[in-house]
N, C-alpha and C positions, 0 to 999 in steps of 0.2 A: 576499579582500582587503578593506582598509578604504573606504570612499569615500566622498566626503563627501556630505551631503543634497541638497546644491543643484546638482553638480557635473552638465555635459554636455558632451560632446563639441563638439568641435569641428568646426565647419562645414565643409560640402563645398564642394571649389572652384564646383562648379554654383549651388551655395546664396550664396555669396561674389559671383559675377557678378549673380547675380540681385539681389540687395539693390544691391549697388550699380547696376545700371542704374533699378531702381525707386527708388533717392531721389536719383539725376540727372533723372530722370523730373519727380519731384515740385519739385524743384527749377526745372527750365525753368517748368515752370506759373506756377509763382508769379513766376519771370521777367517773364512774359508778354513775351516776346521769341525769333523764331525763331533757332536755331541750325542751323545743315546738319547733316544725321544722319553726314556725316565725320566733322566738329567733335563732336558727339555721342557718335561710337564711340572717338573719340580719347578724348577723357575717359572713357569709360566703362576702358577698358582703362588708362591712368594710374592711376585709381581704383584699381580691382582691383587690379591690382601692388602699390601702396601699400599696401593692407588686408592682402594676402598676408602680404607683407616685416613687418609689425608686428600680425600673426596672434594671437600669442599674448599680445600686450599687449593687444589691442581683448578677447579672447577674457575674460580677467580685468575687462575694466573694460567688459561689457556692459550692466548695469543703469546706467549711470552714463552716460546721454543731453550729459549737460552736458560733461561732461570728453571724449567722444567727438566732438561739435560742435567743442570747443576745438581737440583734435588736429587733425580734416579742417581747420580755420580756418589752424593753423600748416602744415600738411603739404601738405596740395592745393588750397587755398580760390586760391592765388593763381599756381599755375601752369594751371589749369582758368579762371580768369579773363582772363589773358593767351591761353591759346588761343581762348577763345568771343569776345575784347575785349569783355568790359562790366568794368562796376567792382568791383573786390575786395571792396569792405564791401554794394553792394546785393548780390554770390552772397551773402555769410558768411550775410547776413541771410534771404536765400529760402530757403537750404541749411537754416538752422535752423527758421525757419516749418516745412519738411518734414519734417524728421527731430526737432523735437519735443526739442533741448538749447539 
């Protein structure tokens, strides 16, 4: 079969968890604010759900940091905000400091 040059599978749910608890991770740092590792597992698990449900869109638009920033910004930046209570635009802005869009 044909396939194209650049094309790879798609990530495992293990690999999916993992990324997103590591740029929740990176995300609190730049915080520099505690959150309860509840609050912590809560998000991390919205996350994930999130990335699953829109798997194959994130999946297509990997190389493209910016457009993937934007998404988490509209998707979860503001319900991950309202759970930890800090301010919507200082995550948007840590989220991205971490994750590099």
């Amino acid at each position: 079969m044909f396939q194209e040059k650049h094309s790879s599978a798609l990530p495992t749910p293990r690999s999916i968890r993992r990324t997103c608890s590591n740029e929740l991770y990176r995300t609190l740092k730049r915080l520099k604010r505690h959150v309860p590792a509840a609050l912590v597992r809560q998000a991390e698990e919205l996350y994930y759900k999130r990335v699953i449900g829109h798997l194959i869109w994130i999946a297509e638009n990997r190389s493209n940091r910016k457009l993937l920033a934007d998404w988490w910004d509209q998707e979860i930046c503001g319900d991950i905000a309202e759970l930890w209570g800090v301010d919507r635009d200082r995550l948007s802005k840590a989220f991205r400091d971490a994750f590099g869009g």
